[in-house]
N, C-alpha and C positions, 0 to 999 in steps of 0.2 A: 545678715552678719551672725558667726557665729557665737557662743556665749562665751569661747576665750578670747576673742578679739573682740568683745565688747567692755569685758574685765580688763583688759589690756591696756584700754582706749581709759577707761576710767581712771585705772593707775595712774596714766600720763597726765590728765587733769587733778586730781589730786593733789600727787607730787609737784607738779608745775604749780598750781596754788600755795603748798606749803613752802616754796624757794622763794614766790613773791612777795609773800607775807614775810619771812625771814629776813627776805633783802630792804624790806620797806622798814622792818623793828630795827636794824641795824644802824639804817638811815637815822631813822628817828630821835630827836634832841629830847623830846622829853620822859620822863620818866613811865608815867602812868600808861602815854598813849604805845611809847614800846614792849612796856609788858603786855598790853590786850594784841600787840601787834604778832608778838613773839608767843603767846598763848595760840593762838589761832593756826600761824605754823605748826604747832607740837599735834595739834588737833587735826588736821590735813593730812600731816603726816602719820598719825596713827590711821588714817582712812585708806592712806597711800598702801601702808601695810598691807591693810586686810587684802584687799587685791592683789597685792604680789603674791602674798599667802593662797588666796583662791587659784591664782593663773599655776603657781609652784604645785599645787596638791595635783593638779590635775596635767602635769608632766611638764610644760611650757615654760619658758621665760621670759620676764619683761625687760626692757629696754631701759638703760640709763634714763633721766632726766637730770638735765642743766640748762643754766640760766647762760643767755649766748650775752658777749658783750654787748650786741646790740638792743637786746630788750634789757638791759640796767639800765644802759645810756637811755631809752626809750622811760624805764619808770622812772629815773631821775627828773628828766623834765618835767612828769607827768607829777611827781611829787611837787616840785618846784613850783608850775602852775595853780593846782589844786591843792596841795597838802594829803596827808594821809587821811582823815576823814571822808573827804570825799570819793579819794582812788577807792577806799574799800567798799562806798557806794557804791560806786561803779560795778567793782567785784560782787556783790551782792545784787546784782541785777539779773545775775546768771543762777541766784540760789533758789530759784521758784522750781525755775528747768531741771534745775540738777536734781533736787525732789521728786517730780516727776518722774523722771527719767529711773531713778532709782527707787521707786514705789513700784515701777510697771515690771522693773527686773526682778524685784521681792517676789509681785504676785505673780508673773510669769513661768519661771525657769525653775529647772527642782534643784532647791538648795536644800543640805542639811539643817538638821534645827540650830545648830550654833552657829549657821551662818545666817541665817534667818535673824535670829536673837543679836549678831553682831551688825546686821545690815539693819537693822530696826533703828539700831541705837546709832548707827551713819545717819539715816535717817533725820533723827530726832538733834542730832548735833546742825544736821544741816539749817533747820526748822530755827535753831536757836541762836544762830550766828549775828544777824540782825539786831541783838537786842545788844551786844557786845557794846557797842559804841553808840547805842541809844541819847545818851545824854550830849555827847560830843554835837550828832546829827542834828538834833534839834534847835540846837545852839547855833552852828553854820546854817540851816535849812539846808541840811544834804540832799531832801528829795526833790529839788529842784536841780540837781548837776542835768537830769536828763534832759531837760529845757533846753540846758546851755548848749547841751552839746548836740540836741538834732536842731535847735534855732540857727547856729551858727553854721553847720552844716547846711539847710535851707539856703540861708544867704550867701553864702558862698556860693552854690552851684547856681543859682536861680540869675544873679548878679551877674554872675562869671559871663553866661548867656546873652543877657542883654546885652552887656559893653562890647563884647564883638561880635555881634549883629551888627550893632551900631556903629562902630567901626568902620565897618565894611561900606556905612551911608556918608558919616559924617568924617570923610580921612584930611580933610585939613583944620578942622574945627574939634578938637580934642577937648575943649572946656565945655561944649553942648554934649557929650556923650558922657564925661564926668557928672553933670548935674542932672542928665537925664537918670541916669545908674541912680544918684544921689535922690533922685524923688521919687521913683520906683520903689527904691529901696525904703525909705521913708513908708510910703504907705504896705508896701512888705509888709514891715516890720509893725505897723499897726493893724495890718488884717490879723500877721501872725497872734501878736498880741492879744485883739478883742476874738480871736475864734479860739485860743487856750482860757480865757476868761469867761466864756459862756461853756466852752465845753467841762470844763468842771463844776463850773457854779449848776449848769444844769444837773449833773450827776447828782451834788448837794442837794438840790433840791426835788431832784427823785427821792433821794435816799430818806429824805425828812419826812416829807410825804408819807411815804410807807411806815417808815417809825412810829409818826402821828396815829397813822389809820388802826396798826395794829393795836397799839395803846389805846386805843376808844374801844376795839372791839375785846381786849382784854379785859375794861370795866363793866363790859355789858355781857360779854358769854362766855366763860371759859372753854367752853365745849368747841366753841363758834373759833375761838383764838387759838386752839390745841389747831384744828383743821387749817387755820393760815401759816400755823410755825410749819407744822407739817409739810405742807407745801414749799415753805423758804426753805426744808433742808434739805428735802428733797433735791429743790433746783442748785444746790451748791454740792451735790453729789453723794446725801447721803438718801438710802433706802431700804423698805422693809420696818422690820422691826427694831432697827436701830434707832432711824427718824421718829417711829410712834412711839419708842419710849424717850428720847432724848423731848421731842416734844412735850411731854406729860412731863417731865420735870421743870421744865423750861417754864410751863404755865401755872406748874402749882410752886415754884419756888423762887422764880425770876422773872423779869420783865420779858417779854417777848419781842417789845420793837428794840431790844440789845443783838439780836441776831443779824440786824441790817448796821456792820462798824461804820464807827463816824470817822469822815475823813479827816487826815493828817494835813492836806494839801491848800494849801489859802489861794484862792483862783487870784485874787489883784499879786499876791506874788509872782507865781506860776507865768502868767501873760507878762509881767515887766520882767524875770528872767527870758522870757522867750523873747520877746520885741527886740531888749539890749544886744542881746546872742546875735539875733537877726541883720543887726547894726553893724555888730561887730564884726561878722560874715561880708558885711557888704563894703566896708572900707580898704579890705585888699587886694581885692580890681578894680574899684573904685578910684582910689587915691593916685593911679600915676598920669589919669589925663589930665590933672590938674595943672601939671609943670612939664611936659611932653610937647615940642611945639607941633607936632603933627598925631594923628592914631595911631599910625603906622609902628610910630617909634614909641607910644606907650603901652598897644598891645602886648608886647611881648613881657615889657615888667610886669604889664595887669596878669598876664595867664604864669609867673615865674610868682608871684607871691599868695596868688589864688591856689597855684599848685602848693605853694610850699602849707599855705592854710592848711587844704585839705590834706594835706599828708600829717601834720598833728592830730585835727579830726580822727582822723582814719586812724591813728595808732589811741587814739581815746575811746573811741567805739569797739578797736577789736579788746583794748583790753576788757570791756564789759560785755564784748559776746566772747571772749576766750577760745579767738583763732588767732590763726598767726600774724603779726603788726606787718611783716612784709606783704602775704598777700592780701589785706585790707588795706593796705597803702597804697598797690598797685592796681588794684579795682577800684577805688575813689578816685585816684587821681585819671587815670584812665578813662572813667564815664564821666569826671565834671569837664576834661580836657576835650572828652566825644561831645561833649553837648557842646560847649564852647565852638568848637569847629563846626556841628551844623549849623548855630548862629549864623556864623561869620559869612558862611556860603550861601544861609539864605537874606543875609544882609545885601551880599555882594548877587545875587540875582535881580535883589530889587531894584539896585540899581542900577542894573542894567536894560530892566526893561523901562523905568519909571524915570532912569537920569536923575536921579534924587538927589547924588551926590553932592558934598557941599565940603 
């Protein structure tokens, strides 16, 4: 891709972030949270500039951006659900990428020095966006939405699978394919659980470890502690003479096991958002063999509210990768619907060789 159709592409995102944020502060009831809301818009939008400005120098034009009724309709809900704390979570999931992205364009491509100098400070705005509603987050535990949202995702699709399978075995028995989902789901949701609970508590306790280690080797050698900072900064991408002098200060004037940060993330939280999500995923294909006198006749609610699930999913996911909600709606709903139907088929084979039917 070229570098005006890459500037182009960035505009679009930009701008499209600065309408989201505008449409979210308008939304917004209270005071404090619409000005960080409506600050962040002005901030977007000066980034949206500079791109129009670079595609415009260099003879090209870039394309309107508007917000379509159905992405309002789409962040309303998504407001409604979550609140704006957490949607701008979400939106800051995409702020690592977008860094990247825009670091590799810096060091890549010949830019003048003022747009160097202006792409720096895009940069350094992007870096600082996170801290905007620092206080809010902590307060909700916003770094848990992503739990929510790929636990419940899990369960829904995983769920969705089972029940017609099952189906397909158990079609006049509709309250055994219910409780079967029902206890499936159940330990589901405790694998998901206890494997988000060890998967962090372990990271924690790497990270401590190494803290610790370093901290004994800084009372016993400094020399000995410069060569393991060294190393940590190494491995986080810095090198040369930057690393040996950042190191040397780092040991003659700070602690060194400060370069391994301490996590934000509380593992017994993390695992009961993920477990509940998981729950919650599994009660809407779950719930209609309960009152369904045949499968036959609850399959189709079970895959009509499992779809309707995932198509929320799917518009909360793309707003945190920032593609478009129609085709993330249409590819979730699509593979949980494909998986559903090889279930069904390989239910209804079983039973045809094995007569299992009940």
């Amino acid at each position: 891709m070229d570098i005006i159709a890459i500037a182009k592409k960035f505009y679009q995102n930009e701008m499209r972030d600065s309408l989201i944020y505008e449409y979210l502060g308008h939304l917004e009831k209270r005071r404090e949270l619409k000005t960080k809301l409506l600050g962040l818009a002005n901030i977007e939008k000066r980034h949206a500039e500079f791109w129009k400005n670079f595609v415009e120098k260099r003879g090209e034009r870039v394309k309107d951006v508007r917000l379509s009724s159905f992405k309002k309709f789409s962040l309303r809900i998504l407001k409604l659900l979550l609140g704006s704390v957490y949607m701008v979570s979400l939106f800051e999931a995409t702020e690592s990428s977008t860094v990247s992205t825009y670091y590799n364009f810096y060091k890549d491509y010949n830019l003048s020095e003022e747009e160097k100098r202006e792409l720096g400070n895009i940069i350094l705005d992007e870096l600082e966006h996170e801290k905007i509603f620092e206080n809010e987050k902590k307060l909700l535990h916003a770094e848990n939405i992503r739990d929510l949202v790929l636990g419940m995702n899990d369960g829904l699709v995983e769920l969705l699978g089972a029940v017609t399978g099952l189906s397909a075995v158990y079609v006049n028995n509709p309250m055994i394919v219910g409780l079967s989902g029902l206890i499936v789901g159940v330990a589901g949701a405790l694998s998901m659980g206890i494997g988000t609970y060890v998967s962090v508590r372990s990271q924690r306790q790497v990270n401590e470890g190494t803290r610790n280690r370093l901290s004994i080797v800084f009372s016993l050698s400094q020399e000995r502690a410069k060569k393991e900072v060294k190393e940590k900064l190494e491995e986080m991408g810095l090198a040369g003479e930057v690393s040996d002098t950042a190191a040397d200060y780092i040991v003659k004037k700070g602690k060194p096991e400060n370069i391994i940060p301490k996590e934000d993330i509380d593992e017994g939280r993390a695992a009961l958002y993920t477990g509940l999500a998981y729950i919650l995923g599994v009660f809407f294909p779950v719930i209609p063999y309960f009152f369904a006198p045949t499968s036959y006749i609850a399959l189709p609610f079970s895959v009509f509210l499992a779809g309707l699930a995932l198509a929320i999913v799917s518009a909360i996911i793309s707003v945190m990768s920032g593609i478009s909600i129609k085709r993330k709606v249409a590819e979730m709903v699509v593979l949980g619907l494909g998986a559903a139907t090889l279930s069904y088929l390989f239910g209804y084979v079983i039973n045809i060789f094995f007569g299992a039917s009940f």
